[in-house]
mmCIF file of the C-alpha atoms, coordinates in Angstrom:
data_MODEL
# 
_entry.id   MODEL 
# 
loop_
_atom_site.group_PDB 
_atom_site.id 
_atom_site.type_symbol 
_atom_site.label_atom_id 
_atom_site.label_alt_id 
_atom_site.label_comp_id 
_atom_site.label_asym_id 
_atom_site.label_entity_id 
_atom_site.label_seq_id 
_atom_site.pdbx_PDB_ins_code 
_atom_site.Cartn_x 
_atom_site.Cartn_y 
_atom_site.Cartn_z 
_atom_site.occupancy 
_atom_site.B_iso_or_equiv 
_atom_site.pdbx_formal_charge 
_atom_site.auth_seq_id 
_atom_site.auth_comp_id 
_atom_site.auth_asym_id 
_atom_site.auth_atom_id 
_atom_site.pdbx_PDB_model_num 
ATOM 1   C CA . UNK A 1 1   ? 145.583 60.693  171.028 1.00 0.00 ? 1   UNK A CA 1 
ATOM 2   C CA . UNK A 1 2   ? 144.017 63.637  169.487 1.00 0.00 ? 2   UNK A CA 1 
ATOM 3   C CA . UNK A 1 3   ? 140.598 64.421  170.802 1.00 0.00 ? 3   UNK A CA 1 
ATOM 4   C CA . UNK A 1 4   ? 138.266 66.848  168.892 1.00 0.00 ? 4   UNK A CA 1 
ATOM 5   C CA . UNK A 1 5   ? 136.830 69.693  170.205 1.00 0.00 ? 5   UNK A CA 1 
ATOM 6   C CA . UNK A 1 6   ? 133.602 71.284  170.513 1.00 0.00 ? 6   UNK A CA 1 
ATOM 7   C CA . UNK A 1 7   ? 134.583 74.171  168.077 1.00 0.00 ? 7   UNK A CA 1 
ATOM 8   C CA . UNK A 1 8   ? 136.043 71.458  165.408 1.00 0.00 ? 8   UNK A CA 1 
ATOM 9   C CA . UNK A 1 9   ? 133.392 69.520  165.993 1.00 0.00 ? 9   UNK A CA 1 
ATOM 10  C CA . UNK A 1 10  ? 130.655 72.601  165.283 1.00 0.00 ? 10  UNK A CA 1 
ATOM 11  C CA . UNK A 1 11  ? 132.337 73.499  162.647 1.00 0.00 ? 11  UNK A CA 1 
ATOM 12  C CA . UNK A 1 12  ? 132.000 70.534  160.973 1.00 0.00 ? 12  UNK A CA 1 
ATOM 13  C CA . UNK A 1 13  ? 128.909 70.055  161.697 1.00 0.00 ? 13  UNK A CA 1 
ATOM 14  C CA . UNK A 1 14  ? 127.863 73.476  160.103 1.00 0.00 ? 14  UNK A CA 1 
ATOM 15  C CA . UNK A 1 15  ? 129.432 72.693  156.717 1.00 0.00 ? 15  UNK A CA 1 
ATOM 16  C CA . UNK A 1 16  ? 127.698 69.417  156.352 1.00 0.00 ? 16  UNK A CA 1 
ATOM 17  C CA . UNK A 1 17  ? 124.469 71.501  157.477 1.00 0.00 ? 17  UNK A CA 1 
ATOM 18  C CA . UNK A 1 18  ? 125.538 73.698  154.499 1.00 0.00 ? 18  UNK A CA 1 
ATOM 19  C CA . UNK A 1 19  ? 126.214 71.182  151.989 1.00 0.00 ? 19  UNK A CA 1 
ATOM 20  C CA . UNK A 1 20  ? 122.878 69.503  152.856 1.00 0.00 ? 20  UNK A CA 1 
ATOM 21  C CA . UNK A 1 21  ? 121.171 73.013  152.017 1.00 0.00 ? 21  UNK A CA 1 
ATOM 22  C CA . UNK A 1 22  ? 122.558 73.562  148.738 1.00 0.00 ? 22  UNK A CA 1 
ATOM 23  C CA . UNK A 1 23  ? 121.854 69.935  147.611 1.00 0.00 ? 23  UNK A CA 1 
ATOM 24  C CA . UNK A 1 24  ? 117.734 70.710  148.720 1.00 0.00 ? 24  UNK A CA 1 
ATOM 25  C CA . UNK A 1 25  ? 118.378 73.852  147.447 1.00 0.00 ? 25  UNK A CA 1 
ATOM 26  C CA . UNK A 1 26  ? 119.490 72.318  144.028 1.00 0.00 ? 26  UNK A CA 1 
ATOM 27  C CA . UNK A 1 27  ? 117.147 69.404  144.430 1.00 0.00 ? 27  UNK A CA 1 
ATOM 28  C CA . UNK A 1 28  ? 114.205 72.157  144.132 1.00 0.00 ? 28  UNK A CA 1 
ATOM 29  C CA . UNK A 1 29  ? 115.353 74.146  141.371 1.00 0.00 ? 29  UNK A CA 1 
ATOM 30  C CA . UNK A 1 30  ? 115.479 71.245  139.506 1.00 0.00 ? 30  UNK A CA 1 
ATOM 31  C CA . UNK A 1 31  ? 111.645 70.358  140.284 1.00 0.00 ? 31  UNK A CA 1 
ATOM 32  C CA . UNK A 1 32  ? 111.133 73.588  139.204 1.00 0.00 ? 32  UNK A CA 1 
ATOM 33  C CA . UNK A 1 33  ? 112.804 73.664  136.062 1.00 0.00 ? 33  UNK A CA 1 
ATOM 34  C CA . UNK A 1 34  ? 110.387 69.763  134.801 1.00 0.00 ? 34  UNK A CA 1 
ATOM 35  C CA . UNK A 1 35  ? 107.351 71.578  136.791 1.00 0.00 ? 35  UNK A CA 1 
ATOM 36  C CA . UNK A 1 36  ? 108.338 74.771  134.256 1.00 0.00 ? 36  UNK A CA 1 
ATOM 37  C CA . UNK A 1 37  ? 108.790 72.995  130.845 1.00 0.00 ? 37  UNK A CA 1 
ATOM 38  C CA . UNK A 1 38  ? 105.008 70.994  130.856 1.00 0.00 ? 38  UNK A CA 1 
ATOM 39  C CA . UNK A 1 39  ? 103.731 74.206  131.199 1.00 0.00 ? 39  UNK A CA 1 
ATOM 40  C CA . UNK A 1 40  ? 105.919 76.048  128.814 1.00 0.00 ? 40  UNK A CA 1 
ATOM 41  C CA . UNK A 1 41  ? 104.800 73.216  126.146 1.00 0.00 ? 41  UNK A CA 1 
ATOM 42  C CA . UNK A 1 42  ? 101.390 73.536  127.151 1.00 0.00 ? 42  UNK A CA 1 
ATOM 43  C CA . UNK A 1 43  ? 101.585 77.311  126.252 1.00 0.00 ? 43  UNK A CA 1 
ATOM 44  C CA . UNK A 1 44  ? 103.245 76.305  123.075 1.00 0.00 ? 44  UNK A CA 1 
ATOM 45  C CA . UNK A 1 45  ? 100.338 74.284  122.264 1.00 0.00 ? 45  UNK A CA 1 
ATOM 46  C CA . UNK A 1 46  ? 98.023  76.865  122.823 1.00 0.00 ? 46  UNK A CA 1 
ATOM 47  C CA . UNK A 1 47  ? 99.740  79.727  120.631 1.00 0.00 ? 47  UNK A CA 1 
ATOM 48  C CA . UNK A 1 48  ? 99.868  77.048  117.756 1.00 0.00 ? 48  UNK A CA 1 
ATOM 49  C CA . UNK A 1 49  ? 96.531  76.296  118.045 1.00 0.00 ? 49  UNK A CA 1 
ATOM 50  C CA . UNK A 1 50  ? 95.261  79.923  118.083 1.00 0.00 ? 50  UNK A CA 1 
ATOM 51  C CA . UNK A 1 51  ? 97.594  80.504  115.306 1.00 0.00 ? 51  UNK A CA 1 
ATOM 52  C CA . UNK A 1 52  ? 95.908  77.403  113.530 1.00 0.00 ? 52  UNK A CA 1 
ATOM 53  C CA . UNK A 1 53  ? 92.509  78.971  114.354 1.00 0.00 ? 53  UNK A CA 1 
ATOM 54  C CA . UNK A 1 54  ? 93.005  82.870  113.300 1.00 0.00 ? 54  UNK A CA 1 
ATOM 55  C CA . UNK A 1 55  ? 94.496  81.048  109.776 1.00 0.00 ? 55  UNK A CA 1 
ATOM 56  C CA . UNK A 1 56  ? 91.602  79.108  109.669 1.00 0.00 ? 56  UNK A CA 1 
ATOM 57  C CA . UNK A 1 57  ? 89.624  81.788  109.796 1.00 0.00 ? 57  UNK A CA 1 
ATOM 58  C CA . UNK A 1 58  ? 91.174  84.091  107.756 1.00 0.00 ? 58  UNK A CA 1 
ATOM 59  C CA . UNK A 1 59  ? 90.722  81.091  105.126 1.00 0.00 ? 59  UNK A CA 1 
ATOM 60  C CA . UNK A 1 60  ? 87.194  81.049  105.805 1.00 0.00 ? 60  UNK A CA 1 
ATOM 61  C CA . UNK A 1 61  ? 86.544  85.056  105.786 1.00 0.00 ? 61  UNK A CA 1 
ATOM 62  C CA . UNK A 1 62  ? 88.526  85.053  101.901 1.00 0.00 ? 62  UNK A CA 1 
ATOM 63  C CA . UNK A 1 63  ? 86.087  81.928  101.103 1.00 0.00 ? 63  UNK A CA 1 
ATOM 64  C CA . UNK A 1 64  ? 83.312  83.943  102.645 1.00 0.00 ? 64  UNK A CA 1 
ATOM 65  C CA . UNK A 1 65  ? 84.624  87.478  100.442 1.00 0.00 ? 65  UNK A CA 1 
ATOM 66  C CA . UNK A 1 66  ? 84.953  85.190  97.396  1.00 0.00 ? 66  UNK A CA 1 
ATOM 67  C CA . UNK A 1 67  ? 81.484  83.675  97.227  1.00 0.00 ? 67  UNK A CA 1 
ATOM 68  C CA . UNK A 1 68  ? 80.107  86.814  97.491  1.00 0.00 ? 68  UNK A CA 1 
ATOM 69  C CA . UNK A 1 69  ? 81.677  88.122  94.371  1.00 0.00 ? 69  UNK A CA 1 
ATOM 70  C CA . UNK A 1 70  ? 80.843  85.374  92.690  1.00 0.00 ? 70  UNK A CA 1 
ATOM 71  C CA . UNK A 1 71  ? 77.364  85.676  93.760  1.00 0.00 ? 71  UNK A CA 1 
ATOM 72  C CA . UNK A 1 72  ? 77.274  89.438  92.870  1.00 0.00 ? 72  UNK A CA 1 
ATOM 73  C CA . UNK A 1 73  ? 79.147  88.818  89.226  1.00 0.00 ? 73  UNK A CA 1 
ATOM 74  C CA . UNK A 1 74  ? 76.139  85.807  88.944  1.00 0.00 ? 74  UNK A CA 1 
ATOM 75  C CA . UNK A 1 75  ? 73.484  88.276  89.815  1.00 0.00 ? 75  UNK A CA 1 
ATOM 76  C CA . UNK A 1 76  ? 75.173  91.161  87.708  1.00 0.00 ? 76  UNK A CA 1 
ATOM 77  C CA . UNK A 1 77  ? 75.040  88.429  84.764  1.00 0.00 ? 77  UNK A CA 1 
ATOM 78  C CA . UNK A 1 78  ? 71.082  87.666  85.786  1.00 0.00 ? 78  UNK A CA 1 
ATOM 79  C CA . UNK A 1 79  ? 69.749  91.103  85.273  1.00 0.00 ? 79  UNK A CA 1 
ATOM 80  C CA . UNK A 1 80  ? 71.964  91.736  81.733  1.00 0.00 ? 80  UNK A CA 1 
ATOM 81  C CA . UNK A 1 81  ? 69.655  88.300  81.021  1.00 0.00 ? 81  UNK A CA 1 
ATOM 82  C CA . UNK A 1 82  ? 66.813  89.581  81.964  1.00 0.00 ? 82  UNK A CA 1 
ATOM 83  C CA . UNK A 1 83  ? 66.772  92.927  80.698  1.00 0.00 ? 83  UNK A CA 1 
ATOM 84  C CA . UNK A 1 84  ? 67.849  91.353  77.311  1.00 0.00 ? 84  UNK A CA 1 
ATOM 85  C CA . UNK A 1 85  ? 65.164  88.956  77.530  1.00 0.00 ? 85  UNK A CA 1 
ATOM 86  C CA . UNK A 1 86  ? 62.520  91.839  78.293  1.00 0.00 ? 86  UNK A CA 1 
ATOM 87  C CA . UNK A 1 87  ? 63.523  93.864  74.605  1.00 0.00 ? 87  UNK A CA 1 
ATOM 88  C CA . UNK A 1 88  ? 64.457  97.170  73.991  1.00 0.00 ? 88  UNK A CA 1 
ATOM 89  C CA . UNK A 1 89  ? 64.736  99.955  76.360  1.00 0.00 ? 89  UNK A CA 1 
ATOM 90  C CA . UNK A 1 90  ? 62.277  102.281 73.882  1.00 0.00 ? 90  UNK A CA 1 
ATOM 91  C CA . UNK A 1 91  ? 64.973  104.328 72.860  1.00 0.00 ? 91  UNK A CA 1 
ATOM 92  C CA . UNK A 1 92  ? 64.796  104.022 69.259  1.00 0.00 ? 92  UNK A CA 1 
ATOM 93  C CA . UNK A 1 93  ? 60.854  104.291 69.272  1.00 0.00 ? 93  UNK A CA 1 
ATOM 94  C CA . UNK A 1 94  ? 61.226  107.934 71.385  1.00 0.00 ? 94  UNK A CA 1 
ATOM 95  C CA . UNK A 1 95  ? 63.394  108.646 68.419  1.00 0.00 ? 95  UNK A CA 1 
ATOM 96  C CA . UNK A 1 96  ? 60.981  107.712 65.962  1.00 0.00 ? 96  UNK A CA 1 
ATOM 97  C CA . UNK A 1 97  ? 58.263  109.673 67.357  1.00 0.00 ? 97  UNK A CA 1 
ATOM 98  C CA . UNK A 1 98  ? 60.074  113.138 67.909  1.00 0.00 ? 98  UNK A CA 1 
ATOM 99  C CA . UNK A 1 99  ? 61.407  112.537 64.114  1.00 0.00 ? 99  UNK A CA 1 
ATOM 100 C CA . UNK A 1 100 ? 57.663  112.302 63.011  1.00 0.00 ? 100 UNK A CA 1 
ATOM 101 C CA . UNK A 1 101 ? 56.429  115.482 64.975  1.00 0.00 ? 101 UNK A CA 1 
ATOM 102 C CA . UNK A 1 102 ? 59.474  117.151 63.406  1.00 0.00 ? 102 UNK A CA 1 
ATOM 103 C CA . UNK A 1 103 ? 58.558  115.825 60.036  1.00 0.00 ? 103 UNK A CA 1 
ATOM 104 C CA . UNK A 1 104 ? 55.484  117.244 60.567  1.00 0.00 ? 104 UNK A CA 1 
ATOM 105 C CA . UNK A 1 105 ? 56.348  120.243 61.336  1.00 0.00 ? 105 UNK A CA 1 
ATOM 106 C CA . UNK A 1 106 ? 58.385  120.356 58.232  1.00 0.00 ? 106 UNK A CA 1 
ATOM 107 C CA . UNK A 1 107 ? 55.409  119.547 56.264  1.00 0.00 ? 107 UNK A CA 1 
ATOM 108 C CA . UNK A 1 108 ? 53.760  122.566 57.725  1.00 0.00 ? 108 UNK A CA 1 
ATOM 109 C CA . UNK A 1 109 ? 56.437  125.321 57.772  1.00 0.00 ? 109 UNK A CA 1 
ATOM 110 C CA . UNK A 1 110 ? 58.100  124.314 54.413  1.00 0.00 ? 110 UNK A CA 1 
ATOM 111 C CA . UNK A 1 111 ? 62.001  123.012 54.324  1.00 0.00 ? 111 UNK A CA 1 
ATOM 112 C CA . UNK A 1 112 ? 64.722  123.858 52.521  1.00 0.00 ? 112 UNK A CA 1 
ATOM 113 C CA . UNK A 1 113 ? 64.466  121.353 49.952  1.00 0.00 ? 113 UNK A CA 1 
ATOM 114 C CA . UNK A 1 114 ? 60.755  122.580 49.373  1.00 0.00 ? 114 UNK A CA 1 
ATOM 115 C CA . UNK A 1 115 ? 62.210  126.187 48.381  1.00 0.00 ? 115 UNK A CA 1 
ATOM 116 C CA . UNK A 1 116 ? 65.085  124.949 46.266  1.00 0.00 ? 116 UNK A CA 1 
ATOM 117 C CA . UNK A 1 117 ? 62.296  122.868 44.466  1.00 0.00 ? 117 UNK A CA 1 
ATOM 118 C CA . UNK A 1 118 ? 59.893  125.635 44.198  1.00 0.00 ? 118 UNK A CA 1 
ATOM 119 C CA . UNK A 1 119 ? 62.650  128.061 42.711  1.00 0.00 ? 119 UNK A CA 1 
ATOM 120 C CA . UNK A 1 120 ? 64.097  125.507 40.166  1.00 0.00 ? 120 UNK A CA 1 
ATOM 121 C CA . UNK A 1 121 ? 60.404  125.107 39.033  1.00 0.00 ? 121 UNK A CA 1 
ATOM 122 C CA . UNK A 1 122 ? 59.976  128.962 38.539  1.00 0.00 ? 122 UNK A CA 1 
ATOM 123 C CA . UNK A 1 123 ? 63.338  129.186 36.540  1.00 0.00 ? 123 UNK A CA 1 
ATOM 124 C CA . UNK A 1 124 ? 62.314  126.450 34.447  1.00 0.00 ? 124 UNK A CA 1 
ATOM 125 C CA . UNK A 1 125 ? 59.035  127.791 34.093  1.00 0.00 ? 125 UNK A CA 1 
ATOM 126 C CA . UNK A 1 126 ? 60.792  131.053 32.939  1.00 0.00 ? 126 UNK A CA 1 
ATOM 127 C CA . UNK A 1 127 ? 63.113  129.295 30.633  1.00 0.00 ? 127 UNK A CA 1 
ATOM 128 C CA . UNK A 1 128 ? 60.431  127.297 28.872  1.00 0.00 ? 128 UNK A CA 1 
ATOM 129 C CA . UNK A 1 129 ? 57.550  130.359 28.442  1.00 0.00 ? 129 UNK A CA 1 
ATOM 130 C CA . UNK A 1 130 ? 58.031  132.345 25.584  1.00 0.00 ? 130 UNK A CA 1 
ATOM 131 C CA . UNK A 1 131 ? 57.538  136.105 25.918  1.00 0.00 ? 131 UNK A CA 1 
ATOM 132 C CA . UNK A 1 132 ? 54.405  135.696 23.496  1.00 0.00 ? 132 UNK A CA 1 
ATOM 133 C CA . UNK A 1 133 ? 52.919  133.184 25.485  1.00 0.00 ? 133 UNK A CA 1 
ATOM 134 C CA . UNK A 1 134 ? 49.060  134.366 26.759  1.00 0.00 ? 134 UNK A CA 1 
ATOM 135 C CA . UNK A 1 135 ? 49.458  135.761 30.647  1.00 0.00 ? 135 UNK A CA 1 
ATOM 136 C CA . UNK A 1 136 ? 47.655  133.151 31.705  1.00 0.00 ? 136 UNK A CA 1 
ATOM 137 C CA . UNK A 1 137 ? 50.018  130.426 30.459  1.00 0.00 ? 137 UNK A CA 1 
ATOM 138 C CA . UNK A 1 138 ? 52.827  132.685 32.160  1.00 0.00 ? 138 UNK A CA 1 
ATOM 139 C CA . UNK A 1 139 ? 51.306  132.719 35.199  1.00 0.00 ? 139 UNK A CA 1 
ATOM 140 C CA . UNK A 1 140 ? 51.108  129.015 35.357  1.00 0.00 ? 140 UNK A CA 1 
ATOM 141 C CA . UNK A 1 141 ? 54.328  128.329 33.763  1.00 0.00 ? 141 UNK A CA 1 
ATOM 142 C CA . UNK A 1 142 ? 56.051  130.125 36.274  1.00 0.00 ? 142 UNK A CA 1 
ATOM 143 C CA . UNK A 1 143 ? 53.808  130.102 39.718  1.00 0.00 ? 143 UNK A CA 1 
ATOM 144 C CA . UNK A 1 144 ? 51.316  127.418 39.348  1.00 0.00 ? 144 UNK A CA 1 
ATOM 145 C CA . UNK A 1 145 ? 54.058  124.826 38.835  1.00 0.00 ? 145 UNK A CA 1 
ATOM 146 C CA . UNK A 1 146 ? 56.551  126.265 41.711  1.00 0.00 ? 146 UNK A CA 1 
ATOM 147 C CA . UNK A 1 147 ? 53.039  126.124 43.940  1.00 0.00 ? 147 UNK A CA 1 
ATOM 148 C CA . UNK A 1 148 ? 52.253  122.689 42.922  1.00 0.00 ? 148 UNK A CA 1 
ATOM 149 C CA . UNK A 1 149 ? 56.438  121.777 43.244  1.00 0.00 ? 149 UNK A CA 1 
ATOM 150 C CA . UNK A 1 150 ? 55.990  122.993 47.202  1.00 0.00 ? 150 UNK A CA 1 
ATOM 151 C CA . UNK A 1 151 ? 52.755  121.548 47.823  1.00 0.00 ? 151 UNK A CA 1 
ATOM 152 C CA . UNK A 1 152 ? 54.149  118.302 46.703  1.00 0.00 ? 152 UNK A CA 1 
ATOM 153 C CA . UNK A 1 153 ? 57.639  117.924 49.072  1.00 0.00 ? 153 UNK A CA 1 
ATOM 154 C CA . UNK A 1 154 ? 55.198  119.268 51.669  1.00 0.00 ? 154 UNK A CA 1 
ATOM 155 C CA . UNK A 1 155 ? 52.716  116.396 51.273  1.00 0.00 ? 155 UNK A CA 1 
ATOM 156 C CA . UNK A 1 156 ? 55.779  113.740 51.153  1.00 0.00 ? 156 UNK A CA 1 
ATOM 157 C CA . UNK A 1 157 ? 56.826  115.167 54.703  1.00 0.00 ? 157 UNK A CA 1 
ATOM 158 C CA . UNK A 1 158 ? 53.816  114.930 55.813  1.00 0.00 ? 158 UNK A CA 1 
ATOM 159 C CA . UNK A 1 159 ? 53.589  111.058 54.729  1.00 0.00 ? 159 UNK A CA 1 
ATOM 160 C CA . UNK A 1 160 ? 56.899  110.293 56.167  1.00 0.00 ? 160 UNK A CA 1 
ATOM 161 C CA . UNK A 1 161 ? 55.496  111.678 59.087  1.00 0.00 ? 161 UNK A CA 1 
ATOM 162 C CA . UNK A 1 162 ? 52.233  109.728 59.215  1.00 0.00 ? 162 UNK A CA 1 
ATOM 163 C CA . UNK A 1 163 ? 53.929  106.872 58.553  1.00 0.00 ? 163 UNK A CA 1 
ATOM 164 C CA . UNK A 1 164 ? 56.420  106.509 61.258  1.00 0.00 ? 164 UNK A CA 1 
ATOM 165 C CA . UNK A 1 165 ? 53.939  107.810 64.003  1.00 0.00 ? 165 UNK A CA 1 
ATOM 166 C CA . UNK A 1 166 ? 51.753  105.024 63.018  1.00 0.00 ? 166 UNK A CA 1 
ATOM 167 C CA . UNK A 1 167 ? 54.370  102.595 63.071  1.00 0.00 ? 167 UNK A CA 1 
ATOM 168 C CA . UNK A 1 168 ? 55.768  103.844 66.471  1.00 0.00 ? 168 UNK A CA 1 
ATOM 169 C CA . UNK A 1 169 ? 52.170  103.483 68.127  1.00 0.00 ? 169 UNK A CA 1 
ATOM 170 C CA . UNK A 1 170 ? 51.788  99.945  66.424  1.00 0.00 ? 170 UNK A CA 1 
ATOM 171 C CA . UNK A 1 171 ? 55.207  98.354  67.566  1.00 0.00 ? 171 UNK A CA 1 
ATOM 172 C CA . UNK A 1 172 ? 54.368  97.335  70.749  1.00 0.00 ? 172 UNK A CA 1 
ATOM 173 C CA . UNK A 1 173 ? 51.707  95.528  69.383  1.00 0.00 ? 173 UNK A CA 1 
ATOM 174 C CA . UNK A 1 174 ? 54.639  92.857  67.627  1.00 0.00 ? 174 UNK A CA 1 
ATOM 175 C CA . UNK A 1 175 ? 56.748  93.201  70.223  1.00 0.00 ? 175 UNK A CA 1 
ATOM 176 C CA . UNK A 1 176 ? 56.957  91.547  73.784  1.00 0.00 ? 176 UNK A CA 1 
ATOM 177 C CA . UNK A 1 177 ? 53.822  90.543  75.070  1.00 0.00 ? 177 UNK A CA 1 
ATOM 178 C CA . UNK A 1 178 ? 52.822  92.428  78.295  1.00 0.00 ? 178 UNK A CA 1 
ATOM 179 C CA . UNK A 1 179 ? 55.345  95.393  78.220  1.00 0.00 ? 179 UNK A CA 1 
ATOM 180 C CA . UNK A 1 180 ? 53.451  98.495  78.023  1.00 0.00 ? 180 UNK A CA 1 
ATOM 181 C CA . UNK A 1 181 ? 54.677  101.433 75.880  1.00 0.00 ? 181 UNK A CA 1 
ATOM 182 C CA . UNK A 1 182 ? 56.051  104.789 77.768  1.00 0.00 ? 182 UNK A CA 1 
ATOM 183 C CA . UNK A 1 183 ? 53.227  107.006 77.892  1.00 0.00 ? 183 UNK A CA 1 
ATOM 184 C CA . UNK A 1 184 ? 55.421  109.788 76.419  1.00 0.00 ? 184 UNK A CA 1 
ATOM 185 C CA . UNK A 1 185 ? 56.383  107.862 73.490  1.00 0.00 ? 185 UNK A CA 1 
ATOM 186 C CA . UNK A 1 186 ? 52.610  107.318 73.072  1.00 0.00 ? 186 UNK A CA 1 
ATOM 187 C CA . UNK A 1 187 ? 51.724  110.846 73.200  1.00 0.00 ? 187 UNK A CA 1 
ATOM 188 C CA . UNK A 1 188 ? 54.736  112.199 71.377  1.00 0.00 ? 188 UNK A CA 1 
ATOM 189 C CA . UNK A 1 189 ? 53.578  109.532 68.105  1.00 0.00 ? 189 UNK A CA 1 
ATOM 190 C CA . UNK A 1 190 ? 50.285  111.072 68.011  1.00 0.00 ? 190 UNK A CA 1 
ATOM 191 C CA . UNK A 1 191 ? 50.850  113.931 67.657  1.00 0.00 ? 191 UNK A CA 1 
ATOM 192 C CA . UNK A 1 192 ? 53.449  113.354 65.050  1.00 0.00 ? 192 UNK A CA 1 
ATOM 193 C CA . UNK A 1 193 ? 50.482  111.698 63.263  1.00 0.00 ? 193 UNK A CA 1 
ATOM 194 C CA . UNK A 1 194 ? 48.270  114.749 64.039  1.00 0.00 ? 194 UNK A CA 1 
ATOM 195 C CA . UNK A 1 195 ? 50.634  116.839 61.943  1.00 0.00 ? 195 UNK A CA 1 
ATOM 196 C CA . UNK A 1 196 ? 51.277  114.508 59.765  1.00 0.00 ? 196 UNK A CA 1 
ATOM 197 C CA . UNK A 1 197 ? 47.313  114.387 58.657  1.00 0.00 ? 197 UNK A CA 1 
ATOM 198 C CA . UNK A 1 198 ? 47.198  117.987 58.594  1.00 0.00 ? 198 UNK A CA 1 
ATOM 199 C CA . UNK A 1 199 ? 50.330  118.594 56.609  1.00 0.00 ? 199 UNK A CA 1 
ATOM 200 C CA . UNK A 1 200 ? 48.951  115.803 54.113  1.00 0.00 ? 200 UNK A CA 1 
ATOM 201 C CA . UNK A 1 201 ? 45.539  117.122 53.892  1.00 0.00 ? 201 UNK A CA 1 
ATOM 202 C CA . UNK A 1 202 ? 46.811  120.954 53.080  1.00 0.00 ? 202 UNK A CA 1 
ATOM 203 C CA . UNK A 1 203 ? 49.142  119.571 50.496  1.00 0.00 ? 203 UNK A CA 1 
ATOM 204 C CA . UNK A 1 204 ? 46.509  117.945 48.607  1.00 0.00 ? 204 UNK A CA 1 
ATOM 205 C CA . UNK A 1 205 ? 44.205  121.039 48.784  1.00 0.00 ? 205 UNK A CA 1 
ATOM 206 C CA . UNK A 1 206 ? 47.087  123.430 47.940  1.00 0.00 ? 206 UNK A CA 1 
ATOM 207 C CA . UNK A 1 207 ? 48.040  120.787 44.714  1.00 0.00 ? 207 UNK A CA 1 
ATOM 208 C CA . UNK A 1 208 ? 45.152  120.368 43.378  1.00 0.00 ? 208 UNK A CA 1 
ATOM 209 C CA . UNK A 1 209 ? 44.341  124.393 43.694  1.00 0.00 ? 209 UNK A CA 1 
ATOM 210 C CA . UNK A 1 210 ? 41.449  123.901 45.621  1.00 0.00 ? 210 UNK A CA 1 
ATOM 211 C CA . UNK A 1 211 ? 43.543  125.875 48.649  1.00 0.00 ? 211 UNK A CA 1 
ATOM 212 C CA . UNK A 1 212 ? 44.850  129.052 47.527  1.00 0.00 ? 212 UNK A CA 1 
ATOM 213 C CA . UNK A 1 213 ? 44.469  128.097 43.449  1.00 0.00 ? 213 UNK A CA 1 
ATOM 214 C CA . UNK A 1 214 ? 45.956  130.522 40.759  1.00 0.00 ? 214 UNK A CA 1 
ATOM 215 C CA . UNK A 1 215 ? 44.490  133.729 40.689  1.00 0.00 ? 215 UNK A CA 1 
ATOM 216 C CA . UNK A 1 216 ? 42.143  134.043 37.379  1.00 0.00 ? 216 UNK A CA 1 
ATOM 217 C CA . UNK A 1 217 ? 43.329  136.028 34.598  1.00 0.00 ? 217 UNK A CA 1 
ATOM 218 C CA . UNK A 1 218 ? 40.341  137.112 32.635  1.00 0.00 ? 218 UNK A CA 1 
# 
């Protein structure tokens, strides 16, 4: 009979000693592998989610940017309202009132189409006046008239000039109720009136000779 011995029987058990190892050893890596994957999904989960969150609030910050230009283009649209509402700026009266202290000053200083006026008169005047005709009549003919001619365009400045000063300080009296006139424009219409009275007053005096009349030729 064959008997086993204690090397045989050692050796086998040391490979069944082995086997058993490998099948804990197995056994454990595979606990570790379904320990592993909850926790894997669990990560998962939470990348997803922060995803879904950092979209969400990247929706929320271009709703957030959006309202606001909405609400500037509404409050943009609010003042053009309002500043149409409240009338004009006073541009065109400023205008107004310079043009009447210039027309004033035209009154005063004489123009171009004064002279032009003045000399057409004295040609005519020329024209008209016979050589025979007393010195007097001469004098008239040809100076008195051109005077007269210069004193007249000067007095018509000065009208022009009264007129739209006194219509630039009146406005704001038809206009919106409560919005005061800029000072400037104020000052700068009175003072086209100013000349505007002057340069009328002269040109009366100078027409009707009472101002520098024709010199006598007795």
């Amino acid at each position: 009979m064959g008997t086993k011995t204690a090397d045989e029987t050692g050796a086998e058990t040391g490979t069944e000693a082995t086997t058993d190892e490998e099948k804990v050893s197995v056994t454990k890596e595979a606990d570790d592998v379904t320990e592993s994957k909850p926790e894997a999904d669990a990560g998962a989960e939470q990348e997803a989610a922060a995803a879904g969150t950092e979209a969400a609030d990247g929706t929320d910050a271009d709703l957030e940017a959006e309202d606001l230009e909405d609400d500037a283009d509404l409050a943009g649209e609010l003042d053009e309202d309002e500043a149409e509402a409240e009338g004009p700026s006073g541009v065109g009266l400023g205008a107004a009132a310079v043009v009447s202290v210039v027309l004033g000053l035209v009154s005063l200083t004489g123009g171009w189409i004064g002279s032009v006026a003045a000399a057409r008169e004295t040609l005519v005047g020329q024209l008209q006046t016979s050589s025979t005709a007393s010195v007097a009549t001469q004098v008239k003919e040809v100076y008195g008239d051109a005077w007269q001619t210069t004193a007249l365009w000067a007095g018509a400045f000065a009208l022009v000039a009264l007129i739209t000063g006194v219509v630039v300080i009146a406005r704001p009296a038809f206009g919106a109720p409560g919005k005061p006139q800029a000072p400037w424009i104020k000052s700068v219409a009175w003072a086209g009136v100013a000349l505007g009275v002057i340069g009328l007053l002269l040109a009366v005096l100078k027409y009707s000779d009472a101002l520098l009349g024709l010199p006598s030729t007795s």
